[in-house]
N, C-alpha and C positions, 0 to 999 in steps of 0.2 A: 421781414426785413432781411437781406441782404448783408452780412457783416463778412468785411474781406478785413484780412492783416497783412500791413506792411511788414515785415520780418528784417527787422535791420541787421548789421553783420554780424551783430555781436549776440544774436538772437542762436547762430550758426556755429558749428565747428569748421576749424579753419585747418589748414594744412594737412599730417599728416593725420589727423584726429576723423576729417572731417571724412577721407579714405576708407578708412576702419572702421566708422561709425555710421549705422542707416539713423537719418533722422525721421522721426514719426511727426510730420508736418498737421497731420490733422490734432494729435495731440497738446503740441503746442497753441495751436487755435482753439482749443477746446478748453484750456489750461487759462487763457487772454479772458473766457467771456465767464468761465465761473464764478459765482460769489466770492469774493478774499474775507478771510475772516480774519479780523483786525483786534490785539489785542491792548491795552491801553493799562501803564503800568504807574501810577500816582507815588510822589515822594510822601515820606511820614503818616503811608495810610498802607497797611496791610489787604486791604480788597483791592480786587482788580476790576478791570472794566474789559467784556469780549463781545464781540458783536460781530455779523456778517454787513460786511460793505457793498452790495451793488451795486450802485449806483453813485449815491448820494444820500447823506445823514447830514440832520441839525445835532449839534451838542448846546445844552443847555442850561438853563434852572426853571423848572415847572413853577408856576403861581396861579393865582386864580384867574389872572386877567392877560389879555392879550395872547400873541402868537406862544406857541407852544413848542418845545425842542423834541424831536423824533429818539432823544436820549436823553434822562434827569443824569445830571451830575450830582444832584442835591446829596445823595450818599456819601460822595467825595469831600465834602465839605463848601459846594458852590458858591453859596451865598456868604460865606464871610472872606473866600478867595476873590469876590467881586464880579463873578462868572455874573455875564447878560444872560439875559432868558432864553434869548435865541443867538449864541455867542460863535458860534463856529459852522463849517462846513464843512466836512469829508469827504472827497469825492473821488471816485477811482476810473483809472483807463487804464483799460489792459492792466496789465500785473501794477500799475504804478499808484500810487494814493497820492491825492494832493489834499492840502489845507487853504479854506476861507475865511478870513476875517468878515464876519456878514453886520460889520460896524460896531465892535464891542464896544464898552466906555473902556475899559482896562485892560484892551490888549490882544492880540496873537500874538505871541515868537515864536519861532521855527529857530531852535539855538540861541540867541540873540539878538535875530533880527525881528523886528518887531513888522508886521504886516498892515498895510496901509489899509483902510474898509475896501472890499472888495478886493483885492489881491489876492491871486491864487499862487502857492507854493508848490513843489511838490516835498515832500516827505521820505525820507530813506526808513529804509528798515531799520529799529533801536535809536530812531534823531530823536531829539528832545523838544520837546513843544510845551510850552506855557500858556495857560490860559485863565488873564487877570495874575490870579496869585497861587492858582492850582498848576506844578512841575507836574507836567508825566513824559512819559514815551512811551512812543508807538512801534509797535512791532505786528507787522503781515506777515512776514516769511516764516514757513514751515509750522504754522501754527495749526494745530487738529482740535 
């Protein structure tokens, strides 16, 4: 397959920077289709949550029956925060991660704004995301 980047301007150095400076264009495009490794920071729980994003990720709460989440939250405390079994979506383009509401009963926020079933958000690096009654944040940048 075929994978071209639009390179918007702010992708670029501009003025006297951009003079001075050789950009390594295939890096940046090499940089776009990498795995982002995503690290996810939960209030009033000392474990974290790190994972590599590719694509697309379910977050969730494992049980024995029905669809299954590509990530247990169950560690985090899922089930008494009200986490659905298959409650979110993670999905990344190029450097950017967005969030799905994949129809919780209790919830996505991105901040305070509560996410309608299917609505896709994007995610900044350190936003705050809720999910049911589980606070965390997300952080992608400069993670190893």
């Amino acid at each position: 397959m075929d994978e071209t980047k639009n390179l918007s301007p702010r992708d670029l150095p501009s003025g006297e920077e951009a003079i001075n400076k050789e950009i390594d264009l295939d890096r940046l495009l090499r940089e776009e289709r990498e795995p982002r490794t995503v690290l996810m920071v939960f209030a009033n729980n000392p474990r974290t949550l790190q994972f590599t994003l590719e694509e697309s990720l379910t977050l969730g709460r494992r049980s024995e029956a029905g669809d299954q989440p590509d990530i247990d939250l169950a560690p985090f405390g899922a089930y008494p925060a009200g986490i659905s079994r298959v409650h979110v979506r993670l999905l990344r383009q190029g450097s950017q991660v967005y969030v799905e509401d994949l129809g919780s009963r209790n919830g996505t926020f991105v901040e305070d704004l509560r996410l309608s079933p299917g609505e896709i958000l994007p995610v900044m690096d350190g936003q705050a995301v809720r999910l049911g009654g589980l606070q965390g944040w997300i952080f992608y940048k400069n993670i190893k």
